[in-house]
C-alpha positions as a Python dict, from the first residue, in 0.01 Angstrom:
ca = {
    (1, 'X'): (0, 0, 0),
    (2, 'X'): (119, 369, -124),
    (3, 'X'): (-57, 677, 108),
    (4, 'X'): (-17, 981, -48),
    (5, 'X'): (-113, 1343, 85),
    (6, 'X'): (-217, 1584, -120),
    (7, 'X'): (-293, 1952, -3),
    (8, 'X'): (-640, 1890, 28),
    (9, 'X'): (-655, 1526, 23),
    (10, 'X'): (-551, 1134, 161),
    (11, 'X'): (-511, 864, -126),
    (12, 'X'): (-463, 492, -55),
    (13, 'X'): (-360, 278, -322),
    (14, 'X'): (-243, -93, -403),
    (15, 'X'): (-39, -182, -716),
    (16, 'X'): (-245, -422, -918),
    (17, 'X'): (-36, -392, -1242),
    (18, 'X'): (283, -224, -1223),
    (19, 'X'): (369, 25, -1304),
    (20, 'X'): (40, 247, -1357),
    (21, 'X'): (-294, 24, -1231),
    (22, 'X'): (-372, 42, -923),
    (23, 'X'): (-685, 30, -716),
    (24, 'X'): (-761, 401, -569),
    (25, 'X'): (-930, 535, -287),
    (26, 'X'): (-931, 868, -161),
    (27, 'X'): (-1006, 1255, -266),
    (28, 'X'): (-1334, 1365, -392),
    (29, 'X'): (-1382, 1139, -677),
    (30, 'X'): (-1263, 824, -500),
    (31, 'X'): (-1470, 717, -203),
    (32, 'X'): (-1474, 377, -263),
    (33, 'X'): (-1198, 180, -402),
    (34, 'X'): (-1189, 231, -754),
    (35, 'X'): (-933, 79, -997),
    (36, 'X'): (-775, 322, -1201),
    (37, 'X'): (-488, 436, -1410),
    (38, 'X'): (-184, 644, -1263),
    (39, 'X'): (-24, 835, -1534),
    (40, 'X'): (189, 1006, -1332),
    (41, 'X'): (279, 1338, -1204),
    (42, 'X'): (275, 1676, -1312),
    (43, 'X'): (341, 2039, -1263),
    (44, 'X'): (54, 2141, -1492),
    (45, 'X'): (61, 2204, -1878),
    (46, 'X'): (218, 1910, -2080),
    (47, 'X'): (499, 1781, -1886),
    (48, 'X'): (393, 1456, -1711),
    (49, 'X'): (638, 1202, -1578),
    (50, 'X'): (456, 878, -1653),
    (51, 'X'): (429, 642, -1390),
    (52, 'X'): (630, 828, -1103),
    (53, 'X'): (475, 1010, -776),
    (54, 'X'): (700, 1366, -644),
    (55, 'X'): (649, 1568, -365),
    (56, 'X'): (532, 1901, -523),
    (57, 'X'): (377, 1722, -792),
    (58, 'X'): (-4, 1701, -897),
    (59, 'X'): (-77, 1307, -954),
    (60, 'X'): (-310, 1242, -1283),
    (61, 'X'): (-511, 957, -1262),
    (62, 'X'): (-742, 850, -1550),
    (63, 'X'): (-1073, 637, -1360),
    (64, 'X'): (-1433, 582, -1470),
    (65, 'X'): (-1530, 932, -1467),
    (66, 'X'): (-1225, 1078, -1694),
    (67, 'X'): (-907, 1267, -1632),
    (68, 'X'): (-827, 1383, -1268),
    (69, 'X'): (-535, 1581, -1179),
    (70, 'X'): (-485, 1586, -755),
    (71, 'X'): (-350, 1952, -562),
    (72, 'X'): (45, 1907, -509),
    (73, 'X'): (181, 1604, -340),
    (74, 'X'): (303, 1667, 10),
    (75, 'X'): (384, 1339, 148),
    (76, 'X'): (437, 1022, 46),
    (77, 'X'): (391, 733, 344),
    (78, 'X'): (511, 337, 252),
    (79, 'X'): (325, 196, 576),
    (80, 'X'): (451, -178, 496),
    (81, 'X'): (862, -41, 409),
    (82, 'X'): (823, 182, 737),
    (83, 'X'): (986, 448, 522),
    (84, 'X'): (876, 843, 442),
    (85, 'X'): (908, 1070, 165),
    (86, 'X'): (781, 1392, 244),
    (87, 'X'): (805, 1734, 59),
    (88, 'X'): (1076, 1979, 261),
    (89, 'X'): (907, 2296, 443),
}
Protein backbone atom coordinates (compact mmCIF):
# COMPACT_ATOMS: atom_id res chain seq x y z
CA UNK A 1 0.00 0.00 0.00
CA UNK A 2 1.19 3.69 -1.24
CA UNK A 3 -0.57 6.77 1.08
CA UNK A 4 -0.17 9.81 -0.48
CA UNK A 5 -1.13 13.43 0.85
CA UNK A 6 -2.17 15.84 -1.20
CA UNK A 7 -2.93 19.52 -0.03
CA UNK A 8 -6.40 18.90 0.28
CA UNK A 9 -6.55 15.26 0.23
CA UNK A 10 -5.51 11.34 1.61
CA UNK A 11 -5.11 8.64 -1.26
CA UNK A 12 -4.63 4.92 -0.55
CA UNK A 13 -3.60 2.78 -3.22
CA UNK A 14 -2.43 -0.93 -4.03
CA UNK A 15 -0.39 -1.82 -7.16
CA UNK A 16 -2.45 -4.22 -9.18
CA UNK A 17 -0.36 -3.92 -12.42
CA UNK A 18 2.83 -2.24 -12.23
CA UNK A 19 3.69 0.25 -13.04
CA UNK A 20 0.40 2.47 -13.57
CA UNK A 21 -2.94 0.24 -12.31
CA UNK A 22 -3.72 0.42 -9.23
CA UNK A 23 -6.85 0.30 -7.16
CA UNK A 24 -7.61 4.01 -5.69
CA UNK A 25 -9.30 5.35 -2.87
CA UNK A 26 -9.31 8.68 -1.61
CA UNK A 27 -10.06 12.55 -2.66
CA UNK A 28 -13.34 13.65 -3.92
CA UNK A 29 -13.82 11.39 -6.77
CA UNK A 30 -12.63 8.24 -5.00
CA UNK A 31 -14.70 7.17 -2.03
CA UNK A 32 -14.74 3.77 -2.63
CA UNK A 33 -11.98 1.80 -4.02
CA UNK A 34 -11.89 2.31 -7.54
CA UNK A 35 -9.33 0.79 -9.97
CA UNK A 36 -7.75 3.22 -12.01
CA UNK A 37 -4.88 4.36 -14.10
CA UNK A 38 -1.84 6.44 -12.63
CA UNK A 39 -0.24 8.35 -15.34
CA UNK A 40 1.89 10.06 -13.32
CA UNK A 41 2.79 13.38 -12.04
CA UNK A 42 2.75 16.76 -13.12
CA UNK A 43 3.41 20.39 -12.63
CA UNK A 44 0.54 21.41 -14.92
CA UNK A 45 0.61 22.04 -18.78
CA UNK A 46 2.18 19.10 -20.80
CA UNK A 47 4.99 17.81 -18.86
CA UNK A 48 3.93 14.56 -17.11
CA UNK A 49 6.38 12.02 -15.78
CA UNK A 50 4.56 8.78 -16.53
CA UNK A 51 4.29 6.42 -13.90
CA UNK A 52 6.30 8.28 -11.03
CA UNK A 53 4.75 10.10 -7.76
CA UNK A 54 7.00 13.66 -6.44
CA UNK A 55 6.49 15.68 -3.65
CA UNK A 56 5.32 19.01 -5.23
CA UNK A 57 3.77 17.22 -7.92
CA UNK A 58 -0.04 17.01 -8.97
CA UNK A 59 -0.77 13.07 -9.54
CA UNK A 60 -3.10 12.42 -12.83
CA UNK A 61 -5.11 9.57 -12.62
CA UNK A 62 -7.42 8.50 -15.50
CA UNK A 63 -10.73 6.37 -13.60
CA UNK A 64 -14.33 5.82 -14.70
CA UNK A 65 -15.30 9.32 -14.67
CA UNK A 66 -12.25 10.78 -16.94
CA UNK A 67 -9.07 12.67 -16.32
CA UNK A 68 -8.27 13.83 -12.68
CA UNK A 69 -5.35 15.81 -11.79
CA UNK A 70 -4.85 15.86 -7.55
CA UNK A 71 -3.50 19.52 -5.62
CA UNK A 72 0.45 19.07 -5.09
CA UNK A 73 1.81 16.04 -3.40
CA UNK A 74 3.03 16.67 0.10
CA UNK A 75 3.84 13.39 1.48
CA UNK A 76 4.37 10.22 0.46
CA UNK A 77 3.91 7.33 3.44
CA UNK A 78 5.11 3.37 2.52
CA UNK A 79 3.25 1.96 5.76
CA UNK A 80 4.51 -1.78 4.96
CA UNK A 81 8.62 -0.41 4.09
CA UNK A 82 8.23 1.82 7.37
CA UNK A 83 9.86 4.48 5.22
CA UNK A 84 8.76 8.43 4.42
CA UNK A 85 9.08 10.70 1.65
CA UNK A 86 7.81 13.92 2.44
CA UNK A 87 8.05 17.34 0.59
CA UNK A 88 10.76 19.79 2.61
CA UNK A 89 9.07 22.96 4.43
Amino acid sequence: MVAVRTMNSLYRFFVLQPPTRVLLQGGEFFPDPTEVTLSGSTLGGSFLKMAWIGPGFCMEIYGPAGRIVTSPVRAIDLPSARGRVAAPN
